[in-house]
Structure formats: structure tokens, C-alpha cells
C-alpha positions in Angstrom: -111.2 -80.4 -43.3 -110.7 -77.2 -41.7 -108.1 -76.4 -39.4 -107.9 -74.5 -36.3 -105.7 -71.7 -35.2 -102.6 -72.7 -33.7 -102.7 -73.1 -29.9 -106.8 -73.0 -30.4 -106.9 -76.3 -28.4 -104.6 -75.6 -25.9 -106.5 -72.8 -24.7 -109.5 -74.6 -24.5 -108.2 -77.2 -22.4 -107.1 -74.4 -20.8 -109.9 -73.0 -20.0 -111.6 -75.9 -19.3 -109.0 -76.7 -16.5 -109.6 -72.7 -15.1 -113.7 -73.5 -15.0 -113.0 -76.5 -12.7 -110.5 -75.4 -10.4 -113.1 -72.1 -10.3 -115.9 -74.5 -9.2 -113.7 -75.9 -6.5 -112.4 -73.1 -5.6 -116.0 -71.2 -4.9 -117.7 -74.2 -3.2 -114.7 -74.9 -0.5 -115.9 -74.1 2.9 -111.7 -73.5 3.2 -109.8 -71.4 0.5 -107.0 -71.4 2.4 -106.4 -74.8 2.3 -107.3 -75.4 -1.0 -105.2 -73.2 -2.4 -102.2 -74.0 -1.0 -101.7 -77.3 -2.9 -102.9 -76.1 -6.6 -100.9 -73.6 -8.4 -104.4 -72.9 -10.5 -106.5 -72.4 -7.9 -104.1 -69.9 -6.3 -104.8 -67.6 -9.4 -108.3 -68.5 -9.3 -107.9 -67.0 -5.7 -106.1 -64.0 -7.1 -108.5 -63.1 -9.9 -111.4 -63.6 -7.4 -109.5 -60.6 -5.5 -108.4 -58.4 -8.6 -111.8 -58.8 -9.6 -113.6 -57.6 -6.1 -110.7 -54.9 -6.1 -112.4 -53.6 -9.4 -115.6 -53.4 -7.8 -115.0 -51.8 -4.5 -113.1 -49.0 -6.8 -116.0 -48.8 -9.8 -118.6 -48.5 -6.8 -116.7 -46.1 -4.6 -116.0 -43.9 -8.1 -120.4 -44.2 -8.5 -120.7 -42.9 -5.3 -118.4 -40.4 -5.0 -120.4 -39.0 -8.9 -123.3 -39.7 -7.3 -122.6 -37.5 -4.3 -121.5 -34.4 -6.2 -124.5 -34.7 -8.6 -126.8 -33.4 -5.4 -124.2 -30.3 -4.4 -124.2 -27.2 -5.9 -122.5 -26.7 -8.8 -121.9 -30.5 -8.9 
């Protein structure tokens, strides 16, 4: 029988655990009180932010390229 990697499980029941607390986490009609009991969901809550952080700054950077492409010289 083959083996898996050390710590192979572990991040599978990891992850598992992440993709529920993500479910709850986007279909409460309250964040804020969800996430103040559940250390997980709080990071759900602050990869939910680092990840709309990332797209406000990728979209602002296409626009700002986008801008300059009509200017002279641009």
C-alpha cells in the first residue's frame, strides 16, 4: 500500500474545515456576528478582504494602463 506524505491528511481535513466555515461565512445575512465566535471564520473574513484588496489594486493598475494607452506618447 502506498503511503501519503506526511501531514497529507491533516491538510485535507484542513481544508475541508476552511470550505465549511467559507459556506457559512458567505451565506450569513450577519458576518459580524458570526465571526466573532469562530477563530476560522475570522480568517475566512480576512482572506475575503485581502482578496477584494487585490482586486480593487489589479483593477485600479488596469485602469490607470488603460488610461495612458489613449494619451500621447502613452
Amino acid at each position: 500500500m502506498r503511503r501519503q506524505p506526511v501531514g497529507w491528511i491533516e491538510e485535507v481535513i484542513e481544508a475541508r474545515h476552511y470550505a465549511k466555515a467559507k459556506a457559512i461565512y458567505d451565506h450569513a445575512p450577519d458576518k459580524t456576528d458570526v465571526v466573532k465566535h469562530d477563530p476560522l471564520l475570522r480568517l475566512v473574513e480576512e482572506n475575503e478582504y485581502a482578496h477584494a484588496k487585490d482586486l480593487i489594486v489589479r483593477r485600479r493598475a488596469h485602469a490607470k494602463a488603460q488610461g495612458k494607452k489613449g494619451t500621447p506618447g502613452g
